[in-house]
FIMARPA-40244 format. One record per residue: residue number from 1; x, y, z of N, C-alpha, C in turn; residue in three letters. Coordinates in steps of 0.1 Angstrom, whole numbers, always signed. Atoms other than C-alpha are relative to their C-alpha. Layout:
BEGIN
<NUM <X Y Z> <X Y Z> <X Y Z> 'ALA'>
...
END
This chain:
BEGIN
<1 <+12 -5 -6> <+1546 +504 +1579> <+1 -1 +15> 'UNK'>
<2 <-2 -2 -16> <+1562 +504 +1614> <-3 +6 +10> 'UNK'>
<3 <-7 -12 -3> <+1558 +527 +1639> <+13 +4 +5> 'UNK'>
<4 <-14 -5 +5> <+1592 +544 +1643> <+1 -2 +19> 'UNK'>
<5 <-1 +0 -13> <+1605 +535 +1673> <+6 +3 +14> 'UNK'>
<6 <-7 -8 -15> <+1616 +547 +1714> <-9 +7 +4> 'UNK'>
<7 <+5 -8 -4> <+1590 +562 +1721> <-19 -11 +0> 'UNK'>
<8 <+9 +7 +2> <+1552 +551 +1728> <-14 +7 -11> 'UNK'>
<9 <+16 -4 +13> <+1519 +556 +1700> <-4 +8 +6> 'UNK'>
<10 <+14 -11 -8> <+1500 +576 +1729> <+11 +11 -3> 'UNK'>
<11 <-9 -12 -6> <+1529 +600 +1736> <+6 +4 -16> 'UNK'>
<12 <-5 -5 +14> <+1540 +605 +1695> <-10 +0 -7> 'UNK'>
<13 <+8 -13 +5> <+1504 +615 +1687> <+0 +10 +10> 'UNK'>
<14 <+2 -13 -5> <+1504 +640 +1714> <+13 +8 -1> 'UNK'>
<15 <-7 -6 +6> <+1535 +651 +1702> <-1 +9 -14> 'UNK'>
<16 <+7 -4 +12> <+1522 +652 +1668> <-2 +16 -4> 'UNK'>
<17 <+9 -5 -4> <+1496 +669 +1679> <+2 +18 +4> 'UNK'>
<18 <-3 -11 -4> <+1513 +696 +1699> <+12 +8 -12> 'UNK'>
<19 <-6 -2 +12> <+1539 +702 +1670> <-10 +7 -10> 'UNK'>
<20 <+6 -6 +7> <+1511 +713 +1646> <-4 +14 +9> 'UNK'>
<21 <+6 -15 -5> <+1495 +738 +1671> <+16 +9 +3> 'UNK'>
<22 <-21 -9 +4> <+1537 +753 +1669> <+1 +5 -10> 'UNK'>
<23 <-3 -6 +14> <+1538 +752 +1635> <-10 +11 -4> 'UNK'>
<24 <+8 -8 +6> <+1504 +768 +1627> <-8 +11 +4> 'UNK'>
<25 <+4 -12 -9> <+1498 +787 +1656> <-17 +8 +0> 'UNK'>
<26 <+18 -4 +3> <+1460 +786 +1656> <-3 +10 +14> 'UNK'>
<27 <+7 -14 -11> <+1441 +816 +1672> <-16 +0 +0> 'UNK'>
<28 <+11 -2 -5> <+1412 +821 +1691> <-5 +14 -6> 'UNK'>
<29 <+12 -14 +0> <+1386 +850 +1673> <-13 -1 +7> 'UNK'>
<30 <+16 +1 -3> <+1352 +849 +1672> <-6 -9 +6> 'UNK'>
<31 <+9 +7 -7> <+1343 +820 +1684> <+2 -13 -6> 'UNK'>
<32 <-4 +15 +7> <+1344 +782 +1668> <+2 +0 -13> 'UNK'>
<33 <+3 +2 +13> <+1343 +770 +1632> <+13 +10 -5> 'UNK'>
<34 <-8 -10 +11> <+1357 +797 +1608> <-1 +11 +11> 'UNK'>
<35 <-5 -6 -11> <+1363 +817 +1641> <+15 -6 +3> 'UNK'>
<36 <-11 +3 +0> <+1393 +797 +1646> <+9 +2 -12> 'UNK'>
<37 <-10 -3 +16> <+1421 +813 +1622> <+12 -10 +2> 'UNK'>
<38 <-12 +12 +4> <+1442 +790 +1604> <+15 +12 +1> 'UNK'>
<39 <-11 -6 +2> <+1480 +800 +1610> <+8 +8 -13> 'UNK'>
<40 <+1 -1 +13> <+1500 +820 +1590> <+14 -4 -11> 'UNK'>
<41 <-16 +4 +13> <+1529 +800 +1577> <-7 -9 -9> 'UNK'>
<42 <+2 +2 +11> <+1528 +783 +1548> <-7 -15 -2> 'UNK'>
<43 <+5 +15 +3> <+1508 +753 +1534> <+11 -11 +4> 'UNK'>
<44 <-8 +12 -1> <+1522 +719 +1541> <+4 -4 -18> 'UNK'>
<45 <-4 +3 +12> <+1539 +707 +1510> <+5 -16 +0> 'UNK'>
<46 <-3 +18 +4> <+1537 +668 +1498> <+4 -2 -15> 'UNK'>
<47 <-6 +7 +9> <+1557 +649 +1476> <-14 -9 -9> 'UNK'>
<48 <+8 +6 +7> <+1534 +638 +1441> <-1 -11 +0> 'UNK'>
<49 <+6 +13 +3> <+1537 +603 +1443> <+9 -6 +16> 'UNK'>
<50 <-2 +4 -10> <+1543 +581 +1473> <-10 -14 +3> 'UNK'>
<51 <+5 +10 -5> <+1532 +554 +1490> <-21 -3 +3> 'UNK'>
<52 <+13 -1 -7> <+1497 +568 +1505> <-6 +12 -4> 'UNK'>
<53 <+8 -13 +5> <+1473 +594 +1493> <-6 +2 +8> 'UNK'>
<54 <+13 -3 -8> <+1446 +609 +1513> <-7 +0 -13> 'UNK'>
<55 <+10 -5 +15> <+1418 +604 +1487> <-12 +4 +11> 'UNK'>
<56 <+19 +3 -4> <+1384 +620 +1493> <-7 +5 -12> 'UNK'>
<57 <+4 +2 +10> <+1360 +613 +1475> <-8 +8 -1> 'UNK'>
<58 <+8 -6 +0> <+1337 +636 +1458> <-17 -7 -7> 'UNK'>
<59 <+8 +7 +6> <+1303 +626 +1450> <-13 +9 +1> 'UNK'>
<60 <+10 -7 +0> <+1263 +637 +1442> <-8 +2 +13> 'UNK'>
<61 <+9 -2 -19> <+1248 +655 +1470> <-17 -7 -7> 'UNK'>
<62 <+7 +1 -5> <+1211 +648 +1482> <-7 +9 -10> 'UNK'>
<63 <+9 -8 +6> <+1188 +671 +1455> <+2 +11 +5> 'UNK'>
<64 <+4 -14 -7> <+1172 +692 +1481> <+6 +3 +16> 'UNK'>
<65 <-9 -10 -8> <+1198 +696 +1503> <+13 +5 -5> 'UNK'>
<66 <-13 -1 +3> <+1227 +701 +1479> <+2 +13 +10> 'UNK'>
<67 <-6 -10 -7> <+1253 +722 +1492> <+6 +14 -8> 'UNK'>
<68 <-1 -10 +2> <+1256 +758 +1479> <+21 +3 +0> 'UNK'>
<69 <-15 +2 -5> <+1291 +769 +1472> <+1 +9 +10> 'UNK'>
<70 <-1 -10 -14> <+1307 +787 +1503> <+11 -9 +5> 'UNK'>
<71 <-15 +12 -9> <+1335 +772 +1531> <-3 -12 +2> 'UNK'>
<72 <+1 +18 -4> <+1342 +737 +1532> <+12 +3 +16> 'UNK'>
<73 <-6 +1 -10> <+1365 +746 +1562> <+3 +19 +5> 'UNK'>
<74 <-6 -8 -2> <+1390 +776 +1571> <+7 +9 -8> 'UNK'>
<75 <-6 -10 +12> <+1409 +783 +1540> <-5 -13 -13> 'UNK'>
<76 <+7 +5 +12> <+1388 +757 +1514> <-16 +7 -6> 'UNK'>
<77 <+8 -6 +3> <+1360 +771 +1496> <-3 -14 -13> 'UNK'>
<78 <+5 +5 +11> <+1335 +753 +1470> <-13 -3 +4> 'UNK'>
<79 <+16 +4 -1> <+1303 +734 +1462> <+1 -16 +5> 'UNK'>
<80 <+2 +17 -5> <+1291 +697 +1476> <+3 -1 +12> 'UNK'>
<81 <-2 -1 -8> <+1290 +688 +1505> <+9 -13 +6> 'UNK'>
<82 <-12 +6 -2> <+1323 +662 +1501> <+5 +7 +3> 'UNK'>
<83 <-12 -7 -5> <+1341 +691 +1510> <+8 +7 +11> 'UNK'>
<84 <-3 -1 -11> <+1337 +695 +1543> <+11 -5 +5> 'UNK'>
<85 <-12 +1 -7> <+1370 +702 +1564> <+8 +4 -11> 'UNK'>
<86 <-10 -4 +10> <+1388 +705 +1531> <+9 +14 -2> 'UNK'>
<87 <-9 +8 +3> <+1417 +710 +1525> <+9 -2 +16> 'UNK'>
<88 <-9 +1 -13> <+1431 +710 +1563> <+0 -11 +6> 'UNK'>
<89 <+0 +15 -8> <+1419 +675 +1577> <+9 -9 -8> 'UNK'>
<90 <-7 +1 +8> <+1434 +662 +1545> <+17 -1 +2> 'UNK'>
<91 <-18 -5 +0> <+1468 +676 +1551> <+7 -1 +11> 'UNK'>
<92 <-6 +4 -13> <+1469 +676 +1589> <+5 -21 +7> 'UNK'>
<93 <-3 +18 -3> <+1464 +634 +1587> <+9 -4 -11> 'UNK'>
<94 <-7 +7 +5> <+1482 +629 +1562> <+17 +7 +3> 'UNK'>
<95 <-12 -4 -9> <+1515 +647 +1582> <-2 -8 +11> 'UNK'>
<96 <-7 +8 -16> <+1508 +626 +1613> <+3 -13 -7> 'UNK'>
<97 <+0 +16 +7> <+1504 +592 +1586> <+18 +2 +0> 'UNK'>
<98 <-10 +2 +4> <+1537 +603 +1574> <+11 +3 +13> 'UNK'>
<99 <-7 +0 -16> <+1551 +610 +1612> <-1 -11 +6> 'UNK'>
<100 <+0 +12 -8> <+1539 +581 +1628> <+0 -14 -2> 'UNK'>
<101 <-4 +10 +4> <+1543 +555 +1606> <+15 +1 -11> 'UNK'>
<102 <-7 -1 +8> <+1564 +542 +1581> <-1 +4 -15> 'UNK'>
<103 <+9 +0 +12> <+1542 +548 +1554> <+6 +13 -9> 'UNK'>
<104 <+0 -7 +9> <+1554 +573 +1528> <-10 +9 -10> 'UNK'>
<105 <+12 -11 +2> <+1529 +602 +1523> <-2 +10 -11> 'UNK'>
<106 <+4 -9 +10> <+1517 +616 +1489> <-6 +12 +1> 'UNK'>
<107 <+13 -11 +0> <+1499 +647 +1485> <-14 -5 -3> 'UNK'>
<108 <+12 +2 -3> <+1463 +649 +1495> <-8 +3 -16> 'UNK'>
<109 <+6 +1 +11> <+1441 +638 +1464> <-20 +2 -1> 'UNK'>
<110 <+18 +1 +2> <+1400 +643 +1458> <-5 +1 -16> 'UNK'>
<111 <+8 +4 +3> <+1380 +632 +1433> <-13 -6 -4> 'UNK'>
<112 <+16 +13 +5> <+1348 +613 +1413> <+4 -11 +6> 'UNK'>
<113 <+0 +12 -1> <+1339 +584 +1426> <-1 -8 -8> 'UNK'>
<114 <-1 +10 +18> <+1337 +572 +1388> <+13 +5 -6> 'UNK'>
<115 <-12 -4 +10> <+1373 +587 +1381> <+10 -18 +6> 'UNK'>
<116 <-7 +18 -4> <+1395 +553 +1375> <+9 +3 +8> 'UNK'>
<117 <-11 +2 -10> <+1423 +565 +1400> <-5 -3 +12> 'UNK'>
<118 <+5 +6 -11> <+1399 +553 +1426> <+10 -14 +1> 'UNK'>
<119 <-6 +14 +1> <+1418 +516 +1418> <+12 +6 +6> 'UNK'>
<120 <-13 -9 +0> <+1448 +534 +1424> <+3 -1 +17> 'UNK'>
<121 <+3 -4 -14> <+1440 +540 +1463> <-6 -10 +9> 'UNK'>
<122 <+6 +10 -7> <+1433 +510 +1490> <-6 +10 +9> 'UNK'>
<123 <+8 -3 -14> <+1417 +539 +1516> <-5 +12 -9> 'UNK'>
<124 <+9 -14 +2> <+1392 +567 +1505> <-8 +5 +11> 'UNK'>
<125 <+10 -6 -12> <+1371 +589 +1529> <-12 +6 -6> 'UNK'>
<126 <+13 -7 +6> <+1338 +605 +1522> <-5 +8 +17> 'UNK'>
<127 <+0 -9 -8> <+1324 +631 +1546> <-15 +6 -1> 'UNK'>
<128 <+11 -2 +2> <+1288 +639 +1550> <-7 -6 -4> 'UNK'>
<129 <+5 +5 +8> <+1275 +609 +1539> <-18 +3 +1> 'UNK'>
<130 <+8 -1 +1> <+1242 +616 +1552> <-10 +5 -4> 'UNK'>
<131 <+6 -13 +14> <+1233 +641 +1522> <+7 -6 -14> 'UNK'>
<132 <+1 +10 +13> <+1245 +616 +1495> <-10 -3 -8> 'UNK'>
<133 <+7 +4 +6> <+1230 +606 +1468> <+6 -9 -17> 'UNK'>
<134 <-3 +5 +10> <+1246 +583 +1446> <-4 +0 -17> 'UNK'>
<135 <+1 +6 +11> <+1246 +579 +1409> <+0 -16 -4> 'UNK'>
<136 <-2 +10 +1> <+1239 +548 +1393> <+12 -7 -4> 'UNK'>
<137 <-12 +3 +4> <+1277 +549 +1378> <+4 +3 +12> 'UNK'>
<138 <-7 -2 -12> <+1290 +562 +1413> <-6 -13 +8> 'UNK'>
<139 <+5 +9 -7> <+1269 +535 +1430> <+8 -15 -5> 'UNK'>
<140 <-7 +9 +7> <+1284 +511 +1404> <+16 -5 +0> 'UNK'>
<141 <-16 +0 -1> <+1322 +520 +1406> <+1 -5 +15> 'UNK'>
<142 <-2 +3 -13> <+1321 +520 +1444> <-4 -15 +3> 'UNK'>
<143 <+6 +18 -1> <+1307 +485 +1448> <+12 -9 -5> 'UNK'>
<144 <-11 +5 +8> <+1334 +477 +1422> <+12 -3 +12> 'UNK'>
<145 <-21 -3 -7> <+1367 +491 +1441> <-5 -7 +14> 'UNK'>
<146 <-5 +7 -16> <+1353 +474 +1476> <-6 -7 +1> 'UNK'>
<147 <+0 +18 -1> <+1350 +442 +1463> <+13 -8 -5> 'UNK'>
<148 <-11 +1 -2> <+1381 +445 +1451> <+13 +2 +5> 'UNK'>
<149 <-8 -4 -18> <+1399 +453 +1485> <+0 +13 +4> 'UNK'>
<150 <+0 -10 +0> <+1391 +489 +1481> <-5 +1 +15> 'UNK'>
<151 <+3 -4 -11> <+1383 +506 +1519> <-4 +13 -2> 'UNK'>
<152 <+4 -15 +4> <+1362 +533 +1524> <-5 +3 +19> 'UNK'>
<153 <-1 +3 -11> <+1358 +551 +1557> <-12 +15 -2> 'UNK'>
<154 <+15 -11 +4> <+1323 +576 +1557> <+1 +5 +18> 'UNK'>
<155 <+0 -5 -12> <+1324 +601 +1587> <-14 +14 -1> 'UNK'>
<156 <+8 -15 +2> <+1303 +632 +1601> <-11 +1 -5> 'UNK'>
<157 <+10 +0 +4> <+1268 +622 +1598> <-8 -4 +14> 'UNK'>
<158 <+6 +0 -17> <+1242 +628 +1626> <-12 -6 +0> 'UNK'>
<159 <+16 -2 -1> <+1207 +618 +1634> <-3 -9 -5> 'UNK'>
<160 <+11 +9 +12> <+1178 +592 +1620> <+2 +3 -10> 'UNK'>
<161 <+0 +1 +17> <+1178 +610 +1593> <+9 +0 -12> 'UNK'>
<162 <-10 +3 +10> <+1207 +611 +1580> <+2 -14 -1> 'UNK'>
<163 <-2 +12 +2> <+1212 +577 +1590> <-6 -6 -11> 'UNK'>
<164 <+10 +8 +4> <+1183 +564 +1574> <+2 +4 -19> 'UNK'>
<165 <-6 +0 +13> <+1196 +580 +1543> <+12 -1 -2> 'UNK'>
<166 <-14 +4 +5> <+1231 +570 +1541> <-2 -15 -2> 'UNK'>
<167 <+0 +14 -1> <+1218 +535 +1550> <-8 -6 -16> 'UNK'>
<168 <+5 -1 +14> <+1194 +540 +1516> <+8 -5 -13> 'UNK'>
<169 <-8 +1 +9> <+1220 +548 +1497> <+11 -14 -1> 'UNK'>
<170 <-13 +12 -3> <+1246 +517 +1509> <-10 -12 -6> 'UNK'>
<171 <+5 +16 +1> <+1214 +493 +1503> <+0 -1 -15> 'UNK'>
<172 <+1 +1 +15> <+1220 +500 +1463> <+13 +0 -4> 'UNK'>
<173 <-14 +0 +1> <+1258 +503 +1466> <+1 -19 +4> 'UNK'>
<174 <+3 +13 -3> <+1252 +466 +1483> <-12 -6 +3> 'UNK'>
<175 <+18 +7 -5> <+1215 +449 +1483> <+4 -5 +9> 'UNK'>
<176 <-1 +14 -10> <+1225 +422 +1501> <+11 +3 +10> 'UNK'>
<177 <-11 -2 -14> <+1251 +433 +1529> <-9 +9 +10> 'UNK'>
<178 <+6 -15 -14> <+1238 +450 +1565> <+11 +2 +6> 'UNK'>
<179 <-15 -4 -6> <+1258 +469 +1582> <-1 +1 +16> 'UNK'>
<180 <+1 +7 -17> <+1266 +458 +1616> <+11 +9 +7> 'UNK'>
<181 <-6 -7 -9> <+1282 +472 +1651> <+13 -7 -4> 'UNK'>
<182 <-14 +9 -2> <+1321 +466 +1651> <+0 -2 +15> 'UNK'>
<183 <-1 +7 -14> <+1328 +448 +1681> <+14 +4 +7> 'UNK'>
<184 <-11 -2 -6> <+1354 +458 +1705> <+10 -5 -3> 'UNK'>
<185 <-11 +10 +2> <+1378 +425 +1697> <+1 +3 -12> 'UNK'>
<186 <-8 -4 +14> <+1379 +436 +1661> <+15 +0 -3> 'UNK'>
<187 <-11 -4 +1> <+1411 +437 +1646> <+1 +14 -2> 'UNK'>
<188 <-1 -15 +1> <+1403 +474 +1632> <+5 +6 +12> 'UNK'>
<189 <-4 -5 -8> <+1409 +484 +1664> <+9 +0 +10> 'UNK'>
<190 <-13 +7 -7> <+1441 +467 +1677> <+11 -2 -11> 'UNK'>
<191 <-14 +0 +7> <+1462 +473 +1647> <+16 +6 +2> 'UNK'>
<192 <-11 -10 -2> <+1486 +500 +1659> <-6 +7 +15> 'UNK'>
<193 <+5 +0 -15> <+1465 +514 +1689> <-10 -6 +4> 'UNK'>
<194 <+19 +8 -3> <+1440 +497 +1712> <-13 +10 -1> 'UNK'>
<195 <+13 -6 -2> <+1409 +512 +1709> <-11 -5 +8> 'UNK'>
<196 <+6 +10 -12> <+1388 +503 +1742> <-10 +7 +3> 'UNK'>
<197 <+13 -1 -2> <+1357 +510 +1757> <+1 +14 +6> 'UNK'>
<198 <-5 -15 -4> <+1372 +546 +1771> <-4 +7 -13> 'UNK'>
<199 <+1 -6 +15> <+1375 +555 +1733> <-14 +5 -7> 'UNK'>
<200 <+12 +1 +9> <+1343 +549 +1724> <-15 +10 +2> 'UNK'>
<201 <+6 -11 -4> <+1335 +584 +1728> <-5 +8 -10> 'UNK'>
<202 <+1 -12 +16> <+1322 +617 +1706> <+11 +6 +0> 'UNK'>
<203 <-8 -9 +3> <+1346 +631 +1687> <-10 +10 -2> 'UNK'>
<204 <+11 -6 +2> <+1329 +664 +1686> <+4 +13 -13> 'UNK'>
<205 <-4 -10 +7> <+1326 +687 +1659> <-1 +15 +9> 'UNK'>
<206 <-5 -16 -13> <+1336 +726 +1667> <-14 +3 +1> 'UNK'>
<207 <+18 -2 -4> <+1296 +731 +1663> <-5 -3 +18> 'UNK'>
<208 <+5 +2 -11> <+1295 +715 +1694> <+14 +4 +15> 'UNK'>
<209 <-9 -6 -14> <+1323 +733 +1717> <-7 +14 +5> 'UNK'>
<210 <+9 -9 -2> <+1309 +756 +1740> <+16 +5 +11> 'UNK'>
<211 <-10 +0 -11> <+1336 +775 +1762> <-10 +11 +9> 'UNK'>
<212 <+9 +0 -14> <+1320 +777 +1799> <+8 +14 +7> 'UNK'>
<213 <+4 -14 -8> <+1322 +807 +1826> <+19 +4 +6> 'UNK'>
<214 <-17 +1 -4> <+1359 +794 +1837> <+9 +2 -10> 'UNK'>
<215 <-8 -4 +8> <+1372 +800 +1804> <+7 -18 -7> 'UNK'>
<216 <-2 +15 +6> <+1374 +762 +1796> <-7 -4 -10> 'UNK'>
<217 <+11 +11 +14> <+1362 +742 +1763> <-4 -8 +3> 'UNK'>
<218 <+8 +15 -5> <+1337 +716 +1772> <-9 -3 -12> 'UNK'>
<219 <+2 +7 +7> <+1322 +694 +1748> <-18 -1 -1> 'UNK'>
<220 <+15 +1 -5> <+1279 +698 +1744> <-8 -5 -13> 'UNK'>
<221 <+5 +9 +12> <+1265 +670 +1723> <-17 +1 +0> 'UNK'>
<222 <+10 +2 +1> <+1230 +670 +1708> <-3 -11 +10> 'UNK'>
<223 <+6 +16 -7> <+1208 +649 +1731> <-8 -8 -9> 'UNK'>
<224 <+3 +7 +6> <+1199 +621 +1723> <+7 -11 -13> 'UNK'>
<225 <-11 +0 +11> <+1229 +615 +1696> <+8 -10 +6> 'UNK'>
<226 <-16 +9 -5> <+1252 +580 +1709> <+3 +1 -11> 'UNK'>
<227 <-6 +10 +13> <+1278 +574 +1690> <+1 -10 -5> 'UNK'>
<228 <-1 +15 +3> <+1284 +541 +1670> <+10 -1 -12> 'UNK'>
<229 <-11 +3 +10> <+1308 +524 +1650> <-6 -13 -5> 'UNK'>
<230 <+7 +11 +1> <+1295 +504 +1627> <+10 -4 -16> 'UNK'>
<231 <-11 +2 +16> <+1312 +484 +1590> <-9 -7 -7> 'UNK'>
<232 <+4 +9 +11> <+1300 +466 +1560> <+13 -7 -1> 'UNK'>
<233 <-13 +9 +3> <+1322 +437 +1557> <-6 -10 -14> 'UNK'>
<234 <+3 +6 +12> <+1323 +414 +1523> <+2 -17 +2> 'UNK'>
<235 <+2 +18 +2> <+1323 +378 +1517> <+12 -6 +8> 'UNK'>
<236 <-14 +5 -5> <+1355 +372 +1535> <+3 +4 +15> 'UNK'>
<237 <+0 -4 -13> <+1344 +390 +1568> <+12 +11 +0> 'UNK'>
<238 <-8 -11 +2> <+1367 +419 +1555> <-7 +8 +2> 'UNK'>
<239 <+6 -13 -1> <+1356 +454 +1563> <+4 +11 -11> 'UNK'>
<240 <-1 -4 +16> <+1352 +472 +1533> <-3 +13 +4> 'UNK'>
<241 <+3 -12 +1> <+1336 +502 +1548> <-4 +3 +14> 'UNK'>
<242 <+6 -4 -14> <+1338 +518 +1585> <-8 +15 +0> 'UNK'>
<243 <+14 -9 +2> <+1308 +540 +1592> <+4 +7 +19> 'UNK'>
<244 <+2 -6 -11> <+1310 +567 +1618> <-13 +6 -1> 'UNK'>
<245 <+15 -6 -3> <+1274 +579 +1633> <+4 +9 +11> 'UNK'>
<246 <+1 -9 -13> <+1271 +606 +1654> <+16 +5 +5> 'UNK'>
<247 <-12 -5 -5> <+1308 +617 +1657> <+11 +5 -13> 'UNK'>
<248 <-8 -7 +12> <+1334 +639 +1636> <+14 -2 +1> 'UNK'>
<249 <-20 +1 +2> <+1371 +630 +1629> <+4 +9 -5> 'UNK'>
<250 <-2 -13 +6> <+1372 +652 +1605> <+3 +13 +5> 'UNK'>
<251 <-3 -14 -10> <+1368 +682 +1625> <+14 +3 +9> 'UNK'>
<252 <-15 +0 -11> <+1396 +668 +1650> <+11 +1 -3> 'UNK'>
<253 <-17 +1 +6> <+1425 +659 +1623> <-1 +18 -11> 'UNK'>
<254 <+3 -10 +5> <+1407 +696 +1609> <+10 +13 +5> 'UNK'>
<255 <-4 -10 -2> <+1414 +714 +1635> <+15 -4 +14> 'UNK'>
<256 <-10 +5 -7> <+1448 +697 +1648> <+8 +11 +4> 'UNK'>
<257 <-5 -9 +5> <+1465 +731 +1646> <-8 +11 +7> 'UNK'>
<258 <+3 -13 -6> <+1445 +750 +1668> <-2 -7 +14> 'UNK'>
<259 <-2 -4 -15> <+1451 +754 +1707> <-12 -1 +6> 'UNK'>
<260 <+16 -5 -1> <+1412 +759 +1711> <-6 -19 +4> 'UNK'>
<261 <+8 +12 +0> <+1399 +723 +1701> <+8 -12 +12> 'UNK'>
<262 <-7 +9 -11> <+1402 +694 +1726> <+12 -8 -8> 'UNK'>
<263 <-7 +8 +0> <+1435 +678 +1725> <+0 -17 +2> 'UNK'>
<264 <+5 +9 +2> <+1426 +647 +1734> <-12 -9 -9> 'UNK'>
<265 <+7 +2 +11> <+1399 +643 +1711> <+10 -3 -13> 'UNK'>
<266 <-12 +2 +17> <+1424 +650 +1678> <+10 -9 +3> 'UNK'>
<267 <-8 +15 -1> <+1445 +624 +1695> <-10 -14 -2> 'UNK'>
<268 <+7 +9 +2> <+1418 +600 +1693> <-5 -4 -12> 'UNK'>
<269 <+1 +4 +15> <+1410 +606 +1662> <+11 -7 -10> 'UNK'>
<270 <-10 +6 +11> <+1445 +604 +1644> <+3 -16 +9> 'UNK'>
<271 <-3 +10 -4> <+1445 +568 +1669> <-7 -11 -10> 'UNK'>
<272 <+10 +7 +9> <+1411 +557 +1647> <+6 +2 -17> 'UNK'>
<273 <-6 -5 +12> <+1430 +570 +1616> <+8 -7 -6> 'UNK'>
<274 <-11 +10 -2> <+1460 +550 +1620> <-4 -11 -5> 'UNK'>
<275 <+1 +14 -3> <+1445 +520 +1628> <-14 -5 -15> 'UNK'>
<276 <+3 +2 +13> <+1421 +522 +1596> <+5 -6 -10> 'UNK'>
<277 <-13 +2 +12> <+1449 +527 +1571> <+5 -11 -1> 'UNK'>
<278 <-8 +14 +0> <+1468 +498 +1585> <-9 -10 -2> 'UNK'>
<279 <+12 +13 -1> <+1435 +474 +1585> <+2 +0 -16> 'UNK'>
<280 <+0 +4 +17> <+1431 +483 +1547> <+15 -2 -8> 'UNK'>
<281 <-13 +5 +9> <+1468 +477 +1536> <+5 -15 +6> 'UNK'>
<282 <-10 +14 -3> <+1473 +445 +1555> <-11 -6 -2> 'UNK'>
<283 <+10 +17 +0> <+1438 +428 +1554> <-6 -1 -20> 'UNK'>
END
């Protein structure tokens, strides 16, 4: 689980980085989102079994806001709204996992959060949590797998209100845990890269790139929106589950592969990415 060495972590994600926008040759159309066309060579192709899966998890939307089927990204299509980015964030992180570490990279997996290969997987993702709506068997299993070292890492949820319902849903997944700021000295954030008070920026989704009069991409966040990083940790001061508010990784290791989105951004992300993975296979 090393990284591979002669070279430095900053400078072999932006390598990465610049490598995918080669391979997949992303193009500017219309405009952001599903304006940015995916390249046209061929899928990435992962080996069935291996060391690391990308799991994400699928679970019950929100009632009255389920998600209608339609695009979960660029070239994914379906219903729920777990499926946002899919299948490209997926694919793009799990090629830098298997670039930048030592880790040995499965094909990208999704499922129930009541299917038993949850045990299977120390890192799962969820995406949208702020349109969740657990079941009392999905509320049940999850509770299960990250008390027994399972890690789960929830991104891409904006606002009070979603907060106030993701935070709903966590208080029945755990009564009794709150979920607190991570603190800079963390280990999460000094496993493989530092993550420092620079970092602790918006990643922004493409919703929010605007390109200005000079022909530059600049970054234009809802006001009033800081980001935060926040975790539920368990009886042992382990972190069981880091919570992104107000910022999108997804989008970044989404759209790793297009020329368009900030580069530094999708490096910051696959930095928080990294340094996840490694927290839940070593702590």
């Amino acid at each position: 689980m090393k990284l591979r060495g002669g070279i430095s972590g900053a400078a072999i994600v932006a390598l990465a980085v610049l490598a995918y926008g080669q391979r997949f040759g992303g193009q500017f159309d219309r405009g952001f989102g599903r304006g940015i066309e995916r390249g046209e060579g061929p899928r990435i192709e992962f080996p069935k079994q291996g060391e690391f899966h990308f799991v994400r998890l699928e679970y019950t939307d929100l009632p009255q806001v389920s998600r209608r089927f339609g695009f979960g990204s660029r070239s994914g299509t379906g219903m729920g709204w777990w499926l946002v980015d899919w299948p490209d964030a997926d694919e793009h992180f799990s090629q830098g996992i298997e670039r930048l570490t030592r880790i040995h990279t499965a094909e990208p997996l999704h499922f129930r959060i009541t299917d038993p290969r949850l045990y299977d997987n120390p890192w799962v993702y969820a995406t949208q949590t702020g349109w969740w709506d657990l079941t009392k068997a999905e509320t049940a299993q999850l509770r299960d797998y990250l008390l027994k070292g399972g890690f789960l890492v929830v991104d891409d949820m904006w606002g009070e209100e979603q907060w106030e319902l993701f935070r709903d849903t966590m208080s029945r997944v755990f009564p009794d845990r709150s979920i607190v700021d991570i603190v800079p000295a963390d280990s999460v954030n000094h496993m493989v890269y530092d993550i420092t008070d620079k970092d602790r920026t918006y990643i922004p989704g493409t919703r929010h790139l605007r390109r200005g009069a000079n022909g530059l991409v600049g970054v234009e966040m809802p006001a009033g929106m800081e980001p935060a990083w926040r975790a539920i940790l368990d009886d042992r001061d382990r972190m069981v589950v880091a919570v992104n508010l107000n910022t999108d990784v997804g989008d970044a290791w989404e759209y790793a592969d297009a020329p368009e989105y900030p580069e530094a951004m999708t490096a910051l992300a696959y930095r928080y990415g990294v340094n996840w993975l490694l927290y839940a296979m070593t702590h």
